[in-house]
N, C-alpha and C positions, 0 to 999 in steps of 0.2 A: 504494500500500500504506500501509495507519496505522501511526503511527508507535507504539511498545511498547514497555511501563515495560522497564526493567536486568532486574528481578525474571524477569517473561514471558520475554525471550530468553534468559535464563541455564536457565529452567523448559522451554524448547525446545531446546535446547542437551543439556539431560540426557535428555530424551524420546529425542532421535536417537538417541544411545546404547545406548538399552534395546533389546529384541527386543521381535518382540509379544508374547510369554508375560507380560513383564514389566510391556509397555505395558498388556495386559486385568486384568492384578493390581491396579494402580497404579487404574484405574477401577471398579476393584471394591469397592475403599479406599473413594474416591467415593459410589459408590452405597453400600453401608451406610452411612456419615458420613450420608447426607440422610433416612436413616430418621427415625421420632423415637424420642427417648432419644441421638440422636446417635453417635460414632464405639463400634461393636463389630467385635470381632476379624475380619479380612476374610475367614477361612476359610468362616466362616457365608454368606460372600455369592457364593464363588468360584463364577464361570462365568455370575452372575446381569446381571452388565454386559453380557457378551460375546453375551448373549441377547440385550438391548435390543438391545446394539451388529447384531448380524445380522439383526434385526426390520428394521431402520432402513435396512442395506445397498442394499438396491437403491433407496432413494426419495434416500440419498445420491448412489450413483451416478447417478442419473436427473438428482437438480438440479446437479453438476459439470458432466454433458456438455451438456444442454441448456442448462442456466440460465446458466449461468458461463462455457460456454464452453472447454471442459479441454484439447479438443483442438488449438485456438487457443492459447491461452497454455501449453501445454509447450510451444512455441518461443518463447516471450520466454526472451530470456538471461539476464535477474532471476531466473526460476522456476527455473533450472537449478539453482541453490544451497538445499540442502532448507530452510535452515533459512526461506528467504525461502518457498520454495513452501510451506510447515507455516501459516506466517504468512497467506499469501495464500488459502491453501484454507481457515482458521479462518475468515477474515473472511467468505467465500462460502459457510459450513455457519451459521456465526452463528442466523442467519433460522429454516432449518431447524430446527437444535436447540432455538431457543427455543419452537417449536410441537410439537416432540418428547420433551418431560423426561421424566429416570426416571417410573419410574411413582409413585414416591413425591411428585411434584411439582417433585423439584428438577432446577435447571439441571445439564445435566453440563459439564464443563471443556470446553473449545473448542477450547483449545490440544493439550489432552491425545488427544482427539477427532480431531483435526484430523491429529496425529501419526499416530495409526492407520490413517487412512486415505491417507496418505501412502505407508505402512509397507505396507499390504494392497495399495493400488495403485487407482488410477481404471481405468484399462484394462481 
């Protein structure tokens, strides 16, 4: 697993926390922020992440079980602790997402990403 700034884990650390209501707000934030003219109020955007985000679900799920391997490593006993599997499933959507960005073009967060699916479940 790579090693990740104070910032990132602290940034993962308050992900777990959240619900997914919260988690799809917080990338919703996101996605208006990468429009241009930059950060507008995220009501205009609610629900427009969580579109991507479902768009993208099964090609997520598809590269976890096959590519990465999911059902093999949830028994490593590293993975057991979320905040380490959040980390380890980012680094393994990485690829993914960088061929999938909003439609606006921009990157979405990884970590934040990563958290959701975490949260929604590979299974």
């Amino acid at each position: 697993m790579a090693e990740i700034s104070d910032f990132e884990r602290q940034e993962i650390q308050r992900y777990l926390k959240w619900n997914e209501k919260r988690l799809f707000r917080e990338l919703d934030r996101y996605y208006g922020a990468s429009l241009p003219g930059g950060q507008r109020p995220s009501y205009r955007f609610r629900g427009k992440a969580r579109a991507w985000f479902s768009s993208l679900l099964p090609r997520l799920r598809e590269h976890m079980r096959e590519e990465w391997g999911y059902e093999e490593k949830k028994q490593d006993p590293e993975l057991q602790d979320q905040e380490n599997l959040v980390i380890a499933v980012g680094e393994a959507l990485l690829p993914l997402l960088e061929r999938n960005p909003f439609p606006t073009g921009a990157q979405a967060p990884t970590y934040l990403v990563s958290a959701i699916v975490v949260q929604v479940g590979l299974d």
